[in-house]
Wavefront OBJ file of the C-alpha trace (Angstrom):
o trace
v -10.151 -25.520 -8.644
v -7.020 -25.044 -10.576
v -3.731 -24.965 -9.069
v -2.947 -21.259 -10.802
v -6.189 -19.744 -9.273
v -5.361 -21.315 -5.649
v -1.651 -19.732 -6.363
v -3.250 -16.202 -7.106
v -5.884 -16.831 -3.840
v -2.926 -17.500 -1.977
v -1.075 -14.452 -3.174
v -3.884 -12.458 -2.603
v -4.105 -13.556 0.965
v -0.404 -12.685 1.535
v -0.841 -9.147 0.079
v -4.272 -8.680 2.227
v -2.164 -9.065 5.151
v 0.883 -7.472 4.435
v -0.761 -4.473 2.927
v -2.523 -3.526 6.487
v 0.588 -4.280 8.741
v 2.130 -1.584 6.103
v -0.666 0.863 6.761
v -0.839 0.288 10.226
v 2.891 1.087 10.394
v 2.329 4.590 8.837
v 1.953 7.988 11.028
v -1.524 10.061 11.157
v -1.730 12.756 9.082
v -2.242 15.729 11.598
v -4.789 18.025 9.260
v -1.857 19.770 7.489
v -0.980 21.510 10.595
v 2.585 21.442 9.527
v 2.103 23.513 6.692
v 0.105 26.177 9.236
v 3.190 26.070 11.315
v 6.058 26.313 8.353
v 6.939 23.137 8.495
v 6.183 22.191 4.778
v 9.131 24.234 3.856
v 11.740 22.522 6.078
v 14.261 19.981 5.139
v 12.495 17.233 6.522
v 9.078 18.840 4.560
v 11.349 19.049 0.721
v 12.702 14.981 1.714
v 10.099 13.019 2.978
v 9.421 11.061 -0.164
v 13.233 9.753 0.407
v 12.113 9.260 4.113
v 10.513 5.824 5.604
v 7.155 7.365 5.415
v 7.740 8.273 1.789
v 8.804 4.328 1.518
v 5.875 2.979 3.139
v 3.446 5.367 1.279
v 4.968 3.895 -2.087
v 4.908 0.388 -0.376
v 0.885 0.796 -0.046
v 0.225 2.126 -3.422
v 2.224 -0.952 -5.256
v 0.083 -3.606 -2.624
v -2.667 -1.901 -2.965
v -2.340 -2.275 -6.858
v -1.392 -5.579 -6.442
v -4.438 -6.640 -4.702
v -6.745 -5.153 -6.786
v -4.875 -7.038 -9.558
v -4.955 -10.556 -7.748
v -9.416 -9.739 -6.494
v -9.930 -9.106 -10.438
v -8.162 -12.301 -11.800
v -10.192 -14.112 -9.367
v -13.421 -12.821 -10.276
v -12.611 -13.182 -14.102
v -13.652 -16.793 -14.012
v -10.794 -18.129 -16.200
v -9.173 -20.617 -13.700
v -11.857 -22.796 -13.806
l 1 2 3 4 5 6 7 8 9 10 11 12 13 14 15 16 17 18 19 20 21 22 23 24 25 26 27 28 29 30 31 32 33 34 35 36 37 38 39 40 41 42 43 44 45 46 47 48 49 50 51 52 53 54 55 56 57 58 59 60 61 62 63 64 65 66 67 68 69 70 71 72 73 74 75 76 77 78 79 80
């Protein structure tokens, strides 16, 4: 095995792992009931992308691209 594809298994391993203590840390969604109750228009509602939910959300998406990145250069074969 070549010492880049036991790099990228490692990385992968890392970002496994880190990506589901991130979306462990994230709330529930409660079935929109905020929105029922007029929540959605509050301040906390307009702001919650600059909130740590909104972090953690973006968090997820750029692990969650980066493991599907690391699973497909593994399974490409070209480390061999």
């Amino acid at each position: 095995m070549s010492a880049l594809r036991i790099v990228i298994a490692i990385l992968l391993m890392i970002d496994s792992v880190a990506l589901t203590i991130i979306v462990l840390a994230q709330e529930g969604k409660s079935a929109g009931l905020g929105s029922i109750s007029g929540m959605a228009d509050s301040y906390w509602g307009q702001n919650k992308g600059r909130s740590m939910e909104g972090k953690l959300v973006m968090i997820t998406r750029v692990l969650g691209a980066l493991f599907l990145v690391f699973a497909a250069l593994l399974n490409l074969r070209v480390f061999n």
